[in-house]
C-alpha positions in Angstrom: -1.0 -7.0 -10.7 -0.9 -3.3 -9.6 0.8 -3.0 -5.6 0.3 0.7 -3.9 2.7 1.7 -0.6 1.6 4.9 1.1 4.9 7.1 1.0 6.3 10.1 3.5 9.8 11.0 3.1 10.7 8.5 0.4 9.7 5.3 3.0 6.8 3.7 3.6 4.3 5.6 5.8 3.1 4.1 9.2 -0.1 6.1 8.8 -2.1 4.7 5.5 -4.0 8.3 5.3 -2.0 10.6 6.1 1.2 9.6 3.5 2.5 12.3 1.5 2.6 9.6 -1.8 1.5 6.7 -3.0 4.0 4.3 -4.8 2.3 2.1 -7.8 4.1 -1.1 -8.4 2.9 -3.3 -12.3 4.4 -6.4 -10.9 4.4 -9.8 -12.8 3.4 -12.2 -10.1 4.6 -15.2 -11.8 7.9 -13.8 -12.2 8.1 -11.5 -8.9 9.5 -8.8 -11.1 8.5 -5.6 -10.9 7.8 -4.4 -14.5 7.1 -0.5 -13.9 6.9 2.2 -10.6 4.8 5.2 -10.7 4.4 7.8 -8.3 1.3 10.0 -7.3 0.8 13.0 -4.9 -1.8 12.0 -2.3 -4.8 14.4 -2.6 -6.1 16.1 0.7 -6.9 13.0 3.4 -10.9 12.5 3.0 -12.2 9.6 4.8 -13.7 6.6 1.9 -11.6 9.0 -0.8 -8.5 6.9 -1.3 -9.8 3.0 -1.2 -12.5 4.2 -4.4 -9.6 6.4 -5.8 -7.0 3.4 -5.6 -9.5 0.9 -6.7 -10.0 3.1 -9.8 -6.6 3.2 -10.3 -6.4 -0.6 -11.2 -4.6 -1.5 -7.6 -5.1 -5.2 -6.5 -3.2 -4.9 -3.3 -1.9 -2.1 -0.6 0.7 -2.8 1.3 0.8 -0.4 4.8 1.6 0.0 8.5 -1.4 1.0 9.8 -5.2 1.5 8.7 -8.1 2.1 9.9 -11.2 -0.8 9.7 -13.1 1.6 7.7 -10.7 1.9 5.2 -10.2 -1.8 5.2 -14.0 -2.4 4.9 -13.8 -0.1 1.6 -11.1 -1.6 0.0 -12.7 -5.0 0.2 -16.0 -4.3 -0.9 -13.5 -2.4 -4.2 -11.8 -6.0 -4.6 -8.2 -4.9 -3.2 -6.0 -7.1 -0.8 -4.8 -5.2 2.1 -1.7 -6.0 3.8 -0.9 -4.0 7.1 1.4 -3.8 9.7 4.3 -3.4 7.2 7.5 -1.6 8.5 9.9 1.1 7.3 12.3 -0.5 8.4 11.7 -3.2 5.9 13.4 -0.9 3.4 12.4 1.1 0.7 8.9 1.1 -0.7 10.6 -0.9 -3.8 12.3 -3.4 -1.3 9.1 -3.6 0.3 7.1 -4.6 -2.9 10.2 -7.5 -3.8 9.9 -8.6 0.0 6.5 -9.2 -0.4 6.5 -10.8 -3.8 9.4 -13.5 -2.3 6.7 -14.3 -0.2 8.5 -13.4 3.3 7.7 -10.0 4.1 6.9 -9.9 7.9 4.5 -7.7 9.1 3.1 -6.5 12.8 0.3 -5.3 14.6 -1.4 -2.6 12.8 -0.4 0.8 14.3 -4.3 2.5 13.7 -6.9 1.8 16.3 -9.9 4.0 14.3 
């Protein structure tokens, strides 16, 4: 299983397209280990760009703070979970990823209205 966190300033970003980073997490779900972290420079924000682009990419699920519906809609006609209304203050992107995986990461409203 492939988990991507939209990063700005090594946290998670509450804005889905406008991170600076995206986080990729090869979990083992059985487990809840995280097997392997990569990181990739977010190209220039283009609406429909990143849920194709992610999908591509082999992610399963995206963990966020806010997105738009659009977005959303994309990412579940590509086959990806989306999780939103995750918070920085949860930790770091990694502590994120093991809070979900435990199965008790809390989440709120989703900060995007668009």
């Amino acid at each position: 299983m492939k988990i991507a966190v939209p990063v700005a300033q090594d946290q998670l970003c509450t804005h889905f397209g406008h991170c600076e980073s995206f986080a990729f997490f090869d979990v083992d779900p059985d487990t809840k280990n995280i097997l392997k972290k990569e990181v990739m420079t977010a190209p220039p924000h283009e609406p429909g760009l990143l849920p194709r682009l992610l999908s591509e990419k082999g992610v399963n699920l995206v963990i966020a703070g806010g997105m738009g519906g659009r977005a959303q809609q994309l990412f579940q006609q590509n086959g990806v979970k989306v999780v939103t209304g995750a918070s920085p203050a949860n930790g770091s992107p990694e502590e994120i990823v093991n809070i979900y995986l435990s199965g008790s990461l809390q989440t709120g409203a989703n900060p995007c209205d668009h």
